[in-house]
PDB file with SEQRES, HELIX, SHEET and CRYST1 records, atoms N, CA, C and O in Angstrom:
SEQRES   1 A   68  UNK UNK UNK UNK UNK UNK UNK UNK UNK UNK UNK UNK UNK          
SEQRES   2 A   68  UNK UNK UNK UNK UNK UNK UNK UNK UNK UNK UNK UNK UNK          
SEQRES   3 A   68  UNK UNK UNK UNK UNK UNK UNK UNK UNK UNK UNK UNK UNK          
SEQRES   4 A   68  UNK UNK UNK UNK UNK UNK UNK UNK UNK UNK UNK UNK UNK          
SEQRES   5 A   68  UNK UNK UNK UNK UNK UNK UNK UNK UNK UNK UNK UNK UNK          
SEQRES   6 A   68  UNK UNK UNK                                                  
HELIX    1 AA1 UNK A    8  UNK A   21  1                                  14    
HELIX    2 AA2 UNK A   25  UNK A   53  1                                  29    
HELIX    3 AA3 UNK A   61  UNK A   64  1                                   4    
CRYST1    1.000    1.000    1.000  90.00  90.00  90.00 P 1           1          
ATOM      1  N   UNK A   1      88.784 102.420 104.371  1.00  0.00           N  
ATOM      2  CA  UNK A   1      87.931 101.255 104.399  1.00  0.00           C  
ATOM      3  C   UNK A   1      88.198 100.408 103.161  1.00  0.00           C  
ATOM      4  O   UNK A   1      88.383 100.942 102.068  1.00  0.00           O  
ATOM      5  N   UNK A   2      88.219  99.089 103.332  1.00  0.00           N  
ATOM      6  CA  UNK A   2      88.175  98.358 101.967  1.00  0.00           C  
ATOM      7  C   UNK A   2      86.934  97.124 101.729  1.00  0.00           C  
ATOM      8  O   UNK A   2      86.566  96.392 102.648  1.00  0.00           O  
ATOM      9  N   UNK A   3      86.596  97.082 100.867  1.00  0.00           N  
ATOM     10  CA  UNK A   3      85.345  96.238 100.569  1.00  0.00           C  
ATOM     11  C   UNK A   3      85.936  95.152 100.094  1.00  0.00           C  
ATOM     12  O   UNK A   3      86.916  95.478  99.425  1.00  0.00           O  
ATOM     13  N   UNK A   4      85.720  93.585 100.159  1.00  0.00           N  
ATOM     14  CA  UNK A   4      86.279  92.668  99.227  1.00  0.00           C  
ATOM     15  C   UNK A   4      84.986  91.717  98.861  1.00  0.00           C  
ATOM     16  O   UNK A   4      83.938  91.622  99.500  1.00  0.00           O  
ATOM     17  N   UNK A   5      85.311  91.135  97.817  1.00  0.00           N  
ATOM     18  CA  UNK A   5      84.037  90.262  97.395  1.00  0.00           C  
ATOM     19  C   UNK A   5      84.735  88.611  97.547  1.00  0.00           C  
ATOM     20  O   UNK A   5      85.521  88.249  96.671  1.00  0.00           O  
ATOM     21  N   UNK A   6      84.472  87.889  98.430  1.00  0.00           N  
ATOM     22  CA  UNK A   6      84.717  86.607  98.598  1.00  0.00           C  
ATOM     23  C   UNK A   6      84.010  85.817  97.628  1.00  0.00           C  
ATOM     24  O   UNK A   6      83.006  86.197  97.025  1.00  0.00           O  
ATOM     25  N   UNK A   7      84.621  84.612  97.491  1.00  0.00           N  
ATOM     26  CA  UNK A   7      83.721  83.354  97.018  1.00  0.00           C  
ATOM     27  C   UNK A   7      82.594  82.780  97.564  1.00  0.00           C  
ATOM     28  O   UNK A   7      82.667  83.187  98.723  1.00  0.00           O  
ATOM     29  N   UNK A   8      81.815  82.251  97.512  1.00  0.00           N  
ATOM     30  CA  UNK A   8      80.492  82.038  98.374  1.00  0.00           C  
ATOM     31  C   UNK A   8      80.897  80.980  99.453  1.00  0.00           C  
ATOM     32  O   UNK A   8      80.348  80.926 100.554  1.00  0.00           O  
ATOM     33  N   UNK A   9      81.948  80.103  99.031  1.00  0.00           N  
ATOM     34  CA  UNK A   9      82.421  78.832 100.172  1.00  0.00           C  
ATOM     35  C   UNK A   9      82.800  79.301 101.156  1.00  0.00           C  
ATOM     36  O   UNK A   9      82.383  78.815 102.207  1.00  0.00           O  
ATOM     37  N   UNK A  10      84.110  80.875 101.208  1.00  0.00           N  
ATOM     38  CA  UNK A  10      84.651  81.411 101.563  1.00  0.00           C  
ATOM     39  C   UNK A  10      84.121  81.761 102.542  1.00  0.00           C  
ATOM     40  O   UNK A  10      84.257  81.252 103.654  1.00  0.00           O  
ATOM     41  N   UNK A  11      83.196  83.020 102.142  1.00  0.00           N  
ATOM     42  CA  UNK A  11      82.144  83.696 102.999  1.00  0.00           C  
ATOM     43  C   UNK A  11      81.417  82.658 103.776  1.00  0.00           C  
ATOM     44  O   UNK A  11      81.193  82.877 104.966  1.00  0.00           O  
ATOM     45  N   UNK A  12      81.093  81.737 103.317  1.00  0.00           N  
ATOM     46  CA  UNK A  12      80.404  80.567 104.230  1.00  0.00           C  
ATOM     47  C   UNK A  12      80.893  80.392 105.359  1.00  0.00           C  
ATOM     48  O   UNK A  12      80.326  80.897 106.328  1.00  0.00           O  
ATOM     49  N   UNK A  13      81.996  79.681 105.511  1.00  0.00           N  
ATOM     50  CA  UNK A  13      83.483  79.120 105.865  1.00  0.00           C  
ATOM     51  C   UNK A  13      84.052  80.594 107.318  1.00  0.00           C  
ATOM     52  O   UNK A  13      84.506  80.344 108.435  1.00  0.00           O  
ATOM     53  N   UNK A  14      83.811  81.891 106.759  1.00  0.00           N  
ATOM     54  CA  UNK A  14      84.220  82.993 107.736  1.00  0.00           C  
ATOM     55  C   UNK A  14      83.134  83.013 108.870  1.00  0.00           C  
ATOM     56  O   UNK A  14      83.167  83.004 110.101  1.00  0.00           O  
ATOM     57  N   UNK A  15      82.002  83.050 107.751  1.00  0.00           N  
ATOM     58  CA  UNK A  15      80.417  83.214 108.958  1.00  0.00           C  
ATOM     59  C   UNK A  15      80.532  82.142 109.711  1.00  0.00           C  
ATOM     60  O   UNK A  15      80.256  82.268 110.904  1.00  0.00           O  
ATOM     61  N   UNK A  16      80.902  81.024 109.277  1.00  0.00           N  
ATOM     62  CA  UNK A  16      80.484  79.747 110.718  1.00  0.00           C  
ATOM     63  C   UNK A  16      81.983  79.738 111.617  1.00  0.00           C  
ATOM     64  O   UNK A  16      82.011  79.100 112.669  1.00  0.00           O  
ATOM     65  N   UNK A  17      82.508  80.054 111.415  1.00  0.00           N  
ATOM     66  CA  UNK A  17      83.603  80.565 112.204  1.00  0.00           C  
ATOM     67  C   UNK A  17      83.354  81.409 113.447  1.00  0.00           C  
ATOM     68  O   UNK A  17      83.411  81.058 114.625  1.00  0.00           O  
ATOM     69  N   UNK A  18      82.997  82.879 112.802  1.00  0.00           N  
ATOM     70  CA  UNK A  18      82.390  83.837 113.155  1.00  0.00           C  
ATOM     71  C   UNK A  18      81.356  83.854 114.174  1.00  0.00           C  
ATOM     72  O   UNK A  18      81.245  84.643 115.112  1.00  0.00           O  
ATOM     73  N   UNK A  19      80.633  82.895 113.866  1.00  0.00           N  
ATOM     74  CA  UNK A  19      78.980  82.393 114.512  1.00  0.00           C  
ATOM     75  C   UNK A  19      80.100  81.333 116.023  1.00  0.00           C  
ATOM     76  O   UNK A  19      80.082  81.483 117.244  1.00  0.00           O  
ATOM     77  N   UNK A  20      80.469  80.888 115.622  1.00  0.00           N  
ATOM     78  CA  UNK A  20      80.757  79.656 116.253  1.00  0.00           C  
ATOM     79  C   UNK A  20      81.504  80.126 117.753  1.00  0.00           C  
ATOM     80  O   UNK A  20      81.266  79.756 118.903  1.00  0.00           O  
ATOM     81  N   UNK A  21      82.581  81.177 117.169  1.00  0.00           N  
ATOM     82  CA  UNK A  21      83.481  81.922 117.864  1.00  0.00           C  
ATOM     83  C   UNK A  21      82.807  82.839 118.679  1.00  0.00           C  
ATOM     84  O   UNK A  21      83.082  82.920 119.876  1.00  0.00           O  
ATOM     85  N   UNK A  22      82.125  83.399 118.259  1.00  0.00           N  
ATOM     86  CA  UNK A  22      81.258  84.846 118.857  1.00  0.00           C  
ATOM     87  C   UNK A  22      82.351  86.112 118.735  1.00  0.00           C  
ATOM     88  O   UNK A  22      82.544  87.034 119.528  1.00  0.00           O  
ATOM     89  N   UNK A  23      83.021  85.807 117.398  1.00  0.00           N  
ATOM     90  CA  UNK A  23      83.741  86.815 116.830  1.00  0.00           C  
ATOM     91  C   UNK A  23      83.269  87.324 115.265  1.00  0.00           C  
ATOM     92  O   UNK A  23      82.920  86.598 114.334  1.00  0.00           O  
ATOM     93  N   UNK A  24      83.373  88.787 115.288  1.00  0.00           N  
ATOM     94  CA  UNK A  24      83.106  89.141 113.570  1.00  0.00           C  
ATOM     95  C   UNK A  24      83.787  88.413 112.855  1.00  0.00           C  
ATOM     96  O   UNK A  24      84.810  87.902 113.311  1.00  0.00           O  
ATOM     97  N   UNK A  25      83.351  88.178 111.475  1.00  0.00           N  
ATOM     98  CA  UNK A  25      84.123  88.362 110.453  1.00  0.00           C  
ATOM     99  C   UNK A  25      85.007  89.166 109.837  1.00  0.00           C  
ATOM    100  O   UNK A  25      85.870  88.868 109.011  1.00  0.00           O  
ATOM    101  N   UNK A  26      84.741  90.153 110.277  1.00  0.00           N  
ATOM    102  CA  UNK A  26      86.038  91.327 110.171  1.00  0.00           C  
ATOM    103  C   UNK A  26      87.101  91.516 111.147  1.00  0.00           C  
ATOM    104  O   UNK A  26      88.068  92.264 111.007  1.00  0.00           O  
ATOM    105  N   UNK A  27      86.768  90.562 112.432  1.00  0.00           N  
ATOM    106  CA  UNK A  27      87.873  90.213 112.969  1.00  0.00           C  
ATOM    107  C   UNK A  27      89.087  89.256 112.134  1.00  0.00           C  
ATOM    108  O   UNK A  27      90.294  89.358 111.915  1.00  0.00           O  
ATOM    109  N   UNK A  28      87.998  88.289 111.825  1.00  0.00           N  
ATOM    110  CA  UNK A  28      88.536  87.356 111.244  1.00  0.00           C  
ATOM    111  C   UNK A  28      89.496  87.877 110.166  1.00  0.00           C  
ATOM    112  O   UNK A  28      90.673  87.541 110.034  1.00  0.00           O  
ATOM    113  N   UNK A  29      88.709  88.876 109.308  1.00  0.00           N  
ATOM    114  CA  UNK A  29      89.610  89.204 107.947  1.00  0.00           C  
ATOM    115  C   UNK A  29      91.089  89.542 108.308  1.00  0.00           C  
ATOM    116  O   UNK A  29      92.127  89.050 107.866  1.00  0.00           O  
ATOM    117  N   UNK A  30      90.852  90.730 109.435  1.00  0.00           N  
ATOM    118  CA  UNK A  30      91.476  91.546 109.703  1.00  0.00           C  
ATOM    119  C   UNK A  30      92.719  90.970 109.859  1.00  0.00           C  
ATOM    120  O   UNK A  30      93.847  91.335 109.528  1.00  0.00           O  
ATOM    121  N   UNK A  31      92.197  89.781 110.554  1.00  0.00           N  
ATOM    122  CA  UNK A  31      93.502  89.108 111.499  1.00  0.00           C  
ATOM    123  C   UNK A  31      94.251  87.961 110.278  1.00  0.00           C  
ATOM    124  O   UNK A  31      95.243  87.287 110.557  1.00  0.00           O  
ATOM    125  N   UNK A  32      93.771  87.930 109.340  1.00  0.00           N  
ATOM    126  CA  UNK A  32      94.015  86.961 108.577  1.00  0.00           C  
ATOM    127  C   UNK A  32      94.786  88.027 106.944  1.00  0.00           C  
ATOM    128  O   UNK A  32      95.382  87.609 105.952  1.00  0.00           O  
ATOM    129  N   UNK A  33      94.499  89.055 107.240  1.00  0.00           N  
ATOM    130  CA  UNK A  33      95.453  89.861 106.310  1.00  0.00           C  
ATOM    131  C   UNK A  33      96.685  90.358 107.040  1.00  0.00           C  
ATOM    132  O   UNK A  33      97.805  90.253 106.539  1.00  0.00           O  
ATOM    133  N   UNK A  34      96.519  90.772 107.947  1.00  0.00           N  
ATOM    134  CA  UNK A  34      97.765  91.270 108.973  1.00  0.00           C  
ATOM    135  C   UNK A  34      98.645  90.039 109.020  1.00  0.00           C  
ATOM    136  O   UNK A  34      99.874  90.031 108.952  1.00  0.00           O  
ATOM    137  N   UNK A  35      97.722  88.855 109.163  1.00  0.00           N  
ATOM    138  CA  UNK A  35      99.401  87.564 109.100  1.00  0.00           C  
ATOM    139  C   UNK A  35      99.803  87.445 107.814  1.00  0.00           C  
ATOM    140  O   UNK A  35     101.006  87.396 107.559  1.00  0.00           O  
ATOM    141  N   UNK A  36      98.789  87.380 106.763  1.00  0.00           N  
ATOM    142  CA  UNK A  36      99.663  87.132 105.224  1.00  0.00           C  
ATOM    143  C   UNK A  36     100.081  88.584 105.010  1.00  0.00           C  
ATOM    144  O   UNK A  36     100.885  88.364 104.103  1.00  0.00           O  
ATOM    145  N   UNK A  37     100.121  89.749 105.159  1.00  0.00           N  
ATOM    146  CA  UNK A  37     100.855  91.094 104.743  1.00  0.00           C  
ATOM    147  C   UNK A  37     101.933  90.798 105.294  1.00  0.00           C  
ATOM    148  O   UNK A  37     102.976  91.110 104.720  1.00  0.00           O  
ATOM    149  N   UNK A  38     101.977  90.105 106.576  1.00  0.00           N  
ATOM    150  CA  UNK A  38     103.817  89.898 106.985  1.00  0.00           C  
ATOM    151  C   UNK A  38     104.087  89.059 106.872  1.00  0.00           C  
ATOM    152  O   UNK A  38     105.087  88.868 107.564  1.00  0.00           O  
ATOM    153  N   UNK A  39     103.719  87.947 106.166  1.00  0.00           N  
ATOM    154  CA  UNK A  39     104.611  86.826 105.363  1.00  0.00           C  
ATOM    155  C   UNK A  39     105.184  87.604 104.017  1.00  0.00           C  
ATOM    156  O   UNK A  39     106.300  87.258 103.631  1.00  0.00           O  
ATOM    157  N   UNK A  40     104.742  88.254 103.554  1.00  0.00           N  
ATOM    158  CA  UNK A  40     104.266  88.644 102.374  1.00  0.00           C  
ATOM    159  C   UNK A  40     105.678  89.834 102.487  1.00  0.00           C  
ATOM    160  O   UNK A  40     106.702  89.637 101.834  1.00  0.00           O  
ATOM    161  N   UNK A  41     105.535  90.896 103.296  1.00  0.00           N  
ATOM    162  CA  UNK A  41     106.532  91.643 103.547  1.00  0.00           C  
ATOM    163  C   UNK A  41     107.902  91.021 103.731  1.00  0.00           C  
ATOM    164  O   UNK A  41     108.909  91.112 103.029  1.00  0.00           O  
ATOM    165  N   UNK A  42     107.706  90.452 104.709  1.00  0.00           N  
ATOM    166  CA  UNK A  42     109.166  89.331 104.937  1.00  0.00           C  
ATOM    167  C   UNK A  42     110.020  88.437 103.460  1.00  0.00           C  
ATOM    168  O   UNK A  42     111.221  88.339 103.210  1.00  0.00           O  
ATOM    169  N   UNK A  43     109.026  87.998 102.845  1.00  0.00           N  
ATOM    170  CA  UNK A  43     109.237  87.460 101.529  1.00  0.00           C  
ATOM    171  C   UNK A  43     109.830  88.122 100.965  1.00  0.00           C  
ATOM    172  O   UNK A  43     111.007  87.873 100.702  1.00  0.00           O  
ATOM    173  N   UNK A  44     109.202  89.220 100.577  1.00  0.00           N  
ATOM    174  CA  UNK A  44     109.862  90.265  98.892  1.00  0.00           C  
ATOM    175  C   UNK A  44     111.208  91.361 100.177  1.00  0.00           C  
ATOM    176  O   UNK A  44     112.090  92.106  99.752  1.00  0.00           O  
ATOM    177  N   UNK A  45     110.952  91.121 101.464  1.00  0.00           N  
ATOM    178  CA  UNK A  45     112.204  91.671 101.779  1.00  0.00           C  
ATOM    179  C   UNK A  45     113.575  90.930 101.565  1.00  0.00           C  
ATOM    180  O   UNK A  45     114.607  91.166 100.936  1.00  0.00           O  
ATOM    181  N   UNK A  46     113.213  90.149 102.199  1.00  0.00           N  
ATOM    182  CA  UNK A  46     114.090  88.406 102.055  1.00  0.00           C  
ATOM    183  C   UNK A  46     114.991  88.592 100.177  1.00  0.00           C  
ATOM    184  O   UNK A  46     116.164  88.748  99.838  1.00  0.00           O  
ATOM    185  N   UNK A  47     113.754  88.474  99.446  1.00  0.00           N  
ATOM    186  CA  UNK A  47     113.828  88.381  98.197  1.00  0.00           C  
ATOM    187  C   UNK A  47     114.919  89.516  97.476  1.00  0.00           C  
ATOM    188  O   UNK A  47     115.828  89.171  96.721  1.00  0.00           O  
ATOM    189  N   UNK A  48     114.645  90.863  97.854  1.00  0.00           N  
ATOM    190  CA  UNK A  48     115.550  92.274  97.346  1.00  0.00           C  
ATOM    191  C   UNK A  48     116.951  91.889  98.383  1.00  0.00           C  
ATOM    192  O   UNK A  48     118.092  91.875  97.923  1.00  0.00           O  
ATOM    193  N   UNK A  49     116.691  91.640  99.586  1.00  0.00           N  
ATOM    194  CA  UNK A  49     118.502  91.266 100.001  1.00  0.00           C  
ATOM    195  C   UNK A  49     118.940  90.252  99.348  1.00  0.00           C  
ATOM    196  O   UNK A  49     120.168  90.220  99.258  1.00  0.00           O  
ATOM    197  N   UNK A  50     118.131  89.041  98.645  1.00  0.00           N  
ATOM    198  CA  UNK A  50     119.002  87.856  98.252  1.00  0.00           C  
ATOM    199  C   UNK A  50     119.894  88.368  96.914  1.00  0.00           C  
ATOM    200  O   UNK A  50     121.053  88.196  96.535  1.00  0.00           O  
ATOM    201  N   UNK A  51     118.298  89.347  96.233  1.00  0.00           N  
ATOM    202  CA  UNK A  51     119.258  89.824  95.034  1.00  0.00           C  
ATOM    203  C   UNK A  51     120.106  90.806  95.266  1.00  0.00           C  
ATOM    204  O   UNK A  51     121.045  90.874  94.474  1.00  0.00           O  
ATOM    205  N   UNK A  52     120.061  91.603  96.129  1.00  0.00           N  
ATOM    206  CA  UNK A  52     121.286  92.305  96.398  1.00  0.00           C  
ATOM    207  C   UNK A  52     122.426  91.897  96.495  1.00  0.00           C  
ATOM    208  O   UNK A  52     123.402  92.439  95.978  1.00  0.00           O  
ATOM    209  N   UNK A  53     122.442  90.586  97.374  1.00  0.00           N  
ATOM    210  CA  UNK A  53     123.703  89.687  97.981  1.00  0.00           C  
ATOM    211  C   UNK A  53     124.588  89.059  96.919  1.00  0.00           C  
ATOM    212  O   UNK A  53     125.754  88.715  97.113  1.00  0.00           O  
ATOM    213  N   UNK A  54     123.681  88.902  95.365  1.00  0.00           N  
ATOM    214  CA  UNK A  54     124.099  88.094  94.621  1.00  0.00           C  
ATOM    215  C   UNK A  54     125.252  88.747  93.159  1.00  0.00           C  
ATOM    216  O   UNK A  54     125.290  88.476  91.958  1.00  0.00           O  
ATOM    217  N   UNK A  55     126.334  90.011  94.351  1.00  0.00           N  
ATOM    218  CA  UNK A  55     126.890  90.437  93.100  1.00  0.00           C  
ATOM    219  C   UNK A  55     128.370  89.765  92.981  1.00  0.00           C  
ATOM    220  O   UNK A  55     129.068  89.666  93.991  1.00  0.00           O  
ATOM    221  N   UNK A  56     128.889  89.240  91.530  1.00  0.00           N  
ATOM    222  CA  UNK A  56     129.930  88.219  91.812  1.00  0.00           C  
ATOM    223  C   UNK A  56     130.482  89.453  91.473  1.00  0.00           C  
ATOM    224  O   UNK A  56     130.062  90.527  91.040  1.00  0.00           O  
ATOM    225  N   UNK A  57     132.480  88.556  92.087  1.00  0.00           N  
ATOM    226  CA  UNK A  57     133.589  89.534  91.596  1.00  0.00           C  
ATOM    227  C   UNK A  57     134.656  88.497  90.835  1.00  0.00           C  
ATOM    228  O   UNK A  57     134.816  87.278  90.779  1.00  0.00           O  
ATOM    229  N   UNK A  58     135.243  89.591  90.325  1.00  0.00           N  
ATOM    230  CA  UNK A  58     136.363  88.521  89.427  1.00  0.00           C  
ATOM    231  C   UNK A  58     137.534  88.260  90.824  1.00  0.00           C  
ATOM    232  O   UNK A  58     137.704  88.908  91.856  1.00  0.00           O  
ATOM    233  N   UNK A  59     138.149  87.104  90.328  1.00  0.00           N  
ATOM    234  CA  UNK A  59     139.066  87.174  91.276  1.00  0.00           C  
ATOM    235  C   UNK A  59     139.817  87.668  91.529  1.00  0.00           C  
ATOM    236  O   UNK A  59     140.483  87.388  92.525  1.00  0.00           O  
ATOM    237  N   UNK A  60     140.181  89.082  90.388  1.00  0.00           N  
ATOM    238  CA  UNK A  60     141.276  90.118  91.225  1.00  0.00           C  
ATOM    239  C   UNK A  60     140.459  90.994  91.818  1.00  0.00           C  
ATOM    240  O   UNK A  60     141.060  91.582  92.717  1.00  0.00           O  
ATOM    241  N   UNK A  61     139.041  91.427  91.672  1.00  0.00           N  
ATOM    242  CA  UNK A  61     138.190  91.743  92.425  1.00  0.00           C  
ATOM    243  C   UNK A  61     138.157  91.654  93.830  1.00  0.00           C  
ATOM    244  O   UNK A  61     138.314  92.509  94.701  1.00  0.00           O  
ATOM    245  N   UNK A  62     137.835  90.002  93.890  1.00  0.00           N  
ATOM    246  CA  UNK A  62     137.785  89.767  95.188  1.00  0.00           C  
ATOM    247  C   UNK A  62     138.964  89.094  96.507  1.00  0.00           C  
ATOM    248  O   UNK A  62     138.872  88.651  97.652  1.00  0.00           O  
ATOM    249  N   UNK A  63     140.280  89.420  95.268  1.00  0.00           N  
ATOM    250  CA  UNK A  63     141.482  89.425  96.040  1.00  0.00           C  
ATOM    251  C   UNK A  63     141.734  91.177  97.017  1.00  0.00           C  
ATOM    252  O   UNK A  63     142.027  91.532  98.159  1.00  0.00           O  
ATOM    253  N   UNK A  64     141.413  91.788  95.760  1.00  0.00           N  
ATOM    254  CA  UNK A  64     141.114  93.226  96.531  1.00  0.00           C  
ATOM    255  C   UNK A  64     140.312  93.587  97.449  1.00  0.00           C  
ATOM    256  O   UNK A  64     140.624  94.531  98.176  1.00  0.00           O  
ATOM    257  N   UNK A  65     139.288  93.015  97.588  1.00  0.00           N  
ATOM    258  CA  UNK A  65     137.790  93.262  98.915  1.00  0.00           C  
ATOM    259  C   UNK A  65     138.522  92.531  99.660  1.00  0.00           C  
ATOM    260  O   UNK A  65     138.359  93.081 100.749  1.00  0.00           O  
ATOM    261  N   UNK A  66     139.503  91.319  99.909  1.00  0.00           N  
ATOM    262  CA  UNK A  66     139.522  90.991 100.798  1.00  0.00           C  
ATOM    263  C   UNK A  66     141.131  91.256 101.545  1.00  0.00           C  
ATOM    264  O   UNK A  66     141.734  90.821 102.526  1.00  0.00           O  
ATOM    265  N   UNK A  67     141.356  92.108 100.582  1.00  0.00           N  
ATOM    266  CA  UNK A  67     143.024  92.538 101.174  1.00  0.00           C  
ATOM    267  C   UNK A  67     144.177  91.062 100.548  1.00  0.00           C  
ATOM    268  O   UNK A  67     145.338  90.832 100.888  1.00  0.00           O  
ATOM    269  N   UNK A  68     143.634  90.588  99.942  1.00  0.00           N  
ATOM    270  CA  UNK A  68     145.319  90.072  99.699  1.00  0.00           C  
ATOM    271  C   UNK A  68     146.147  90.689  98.779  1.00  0.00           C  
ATOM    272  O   UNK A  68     147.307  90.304  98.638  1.00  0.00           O  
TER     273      UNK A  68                                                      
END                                                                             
């Protein structure tokens, strides 16, 4: 279980949602952490392949990786 403490606008802002929808607020959360955890995942994955991708070679280096 996790508890969070919102801002008061916030919490405002979920409840009339909530009310409006005839959905919880913990729908709401729920569904609104599950989309930013996979932006979020995608990002810093994105991020460790870019730095992975980014190893230079000298050019007899990369005369050798590429067979000439």
């Amino acid at each position: 279980m996790l508890a969070i403490r919102l801002k008061p606008d916030l919490e405002e802002r979920l409840a009339k949602l909530a009310k409006r929808t005839g959905r919880t607020k913990t729908f709401y959360a729920r569904q609104a952490i599950e989309q930013h955890l996979e932006d979020l995942e995608d990002y810093y994955l994105a991020a460790q392949s870019l730095e992975k991708s980014k190893r230079t070679f000298t050019p007899a280096e990369a005369k050798r990786e590429l067979g000439l």
